[in-house]
N, C-alpha and C positions, 0 to 999 in steps of 0.2 A: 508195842504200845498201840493201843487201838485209838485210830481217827473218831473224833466225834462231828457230824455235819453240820452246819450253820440252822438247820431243822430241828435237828437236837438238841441242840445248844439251847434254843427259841425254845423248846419244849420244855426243856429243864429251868432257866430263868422266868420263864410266864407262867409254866404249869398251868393249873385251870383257863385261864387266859390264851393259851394257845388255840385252843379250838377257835374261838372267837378272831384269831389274828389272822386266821390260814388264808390264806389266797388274797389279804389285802397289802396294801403298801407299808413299810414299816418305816418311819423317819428317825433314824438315832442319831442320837443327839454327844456330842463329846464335849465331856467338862475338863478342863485343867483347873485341877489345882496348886493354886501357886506353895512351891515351897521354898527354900532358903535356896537359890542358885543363881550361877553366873552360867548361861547353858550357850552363851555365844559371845567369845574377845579373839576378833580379827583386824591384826594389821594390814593395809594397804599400802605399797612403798607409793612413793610420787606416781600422781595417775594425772590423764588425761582432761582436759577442761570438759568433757560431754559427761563424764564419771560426776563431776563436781554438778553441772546441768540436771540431769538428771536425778540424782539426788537432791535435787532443791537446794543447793549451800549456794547458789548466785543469786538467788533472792531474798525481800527484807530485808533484815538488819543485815544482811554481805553482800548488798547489791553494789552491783561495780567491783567489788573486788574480785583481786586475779586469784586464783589458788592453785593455778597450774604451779607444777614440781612441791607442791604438799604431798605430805599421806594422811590417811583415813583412818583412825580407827572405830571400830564396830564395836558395841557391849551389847548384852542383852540380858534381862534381868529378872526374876522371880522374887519376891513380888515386886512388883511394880513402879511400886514407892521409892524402891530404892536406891533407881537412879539419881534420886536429887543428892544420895550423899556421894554415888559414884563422883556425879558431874562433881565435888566439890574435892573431893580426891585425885581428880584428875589434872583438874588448874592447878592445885596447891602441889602436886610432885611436878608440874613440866610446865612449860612454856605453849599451853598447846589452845585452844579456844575451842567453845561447844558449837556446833553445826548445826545437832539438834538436841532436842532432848524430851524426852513423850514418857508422863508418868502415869499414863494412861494402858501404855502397851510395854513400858519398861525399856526402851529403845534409847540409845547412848549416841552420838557419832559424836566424836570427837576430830580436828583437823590442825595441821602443822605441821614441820620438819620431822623428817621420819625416825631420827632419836627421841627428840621430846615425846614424840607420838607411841612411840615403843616405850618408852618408859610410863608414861600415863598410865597403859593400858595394863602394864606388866604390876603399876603399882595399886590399880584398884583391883584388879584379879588377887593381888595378893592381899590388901587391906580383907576384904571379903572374903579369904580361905583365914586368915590366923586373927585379925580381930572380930568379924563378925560370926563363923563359924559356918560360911554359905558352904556348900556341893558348887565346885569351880571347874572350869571345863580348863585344856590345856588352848593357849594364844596359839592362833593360827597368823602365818603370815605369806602376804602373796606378794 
């Protein structure tokens, strides 16, 4: 199979335009489009109070509180919006509480006891593969 080079490629995609591109800087640009996916559900067993610090869950609304010996879990969502029904899939199968929740970037964290937390995660990964018909990535856990 023959290599084609990042020049050819330019040349082919621009065509007439290429002459005009040659020797300047090119800025590309990456678009995602969101489609129906769950493209990140990781559990965290019980972690460290700097884990908790660092991810911002000791401040606001959980300031003062301890969360050492919780675990963590991670979502992440396409589109974006979707998190709010995550977040509400997650309280309603477990005993677990939201950390965060950004329906902006589709970002989930969930926190609690590492069953409840395991199940949450287990249970919105699955809501989102058989009732909503998302593309689900397999739970990771650490």
């Amino acid at each position: 199979m023959e290599r084609i080079t990042k020049e050819e490629l330019l040349e082919k995609l621009f065509q007439d335009d290429y002459e005009n591109l040659k020797g300047k800087k090119l800025r590309m640009t990456r678009v995602r489009v969101p489609g129906k996916e769950v493209c990140l559900a990781h559990v965290i067993s019980p972690s460290q109070e700097c884990i908790y610090q660092n991810l911002g869950l000791h401040i606001g609304v959980h300031e003062g509180e301890d969360h050492r010996g919780e675990s963590i879990g991670l979502i992440r969502f396409t589109p974006w919006e979707a998190v709010v029904v995550a977040a509400d899939v997650a309280v309603k199968s477990a005993d677990v509480q939201i950390g965060f929740m950004d329906r902006f970037c589709g970002s989930l964290i969930i926190t609690g006891g590492l069953s409840q937390v395991q199940t949450a995660v287990e249970e919105v990964v699955r809501f989102f593969h058989e009732v909503l018909n998302f593309k689900t990535c397999q739970i990771q856990k650490s």
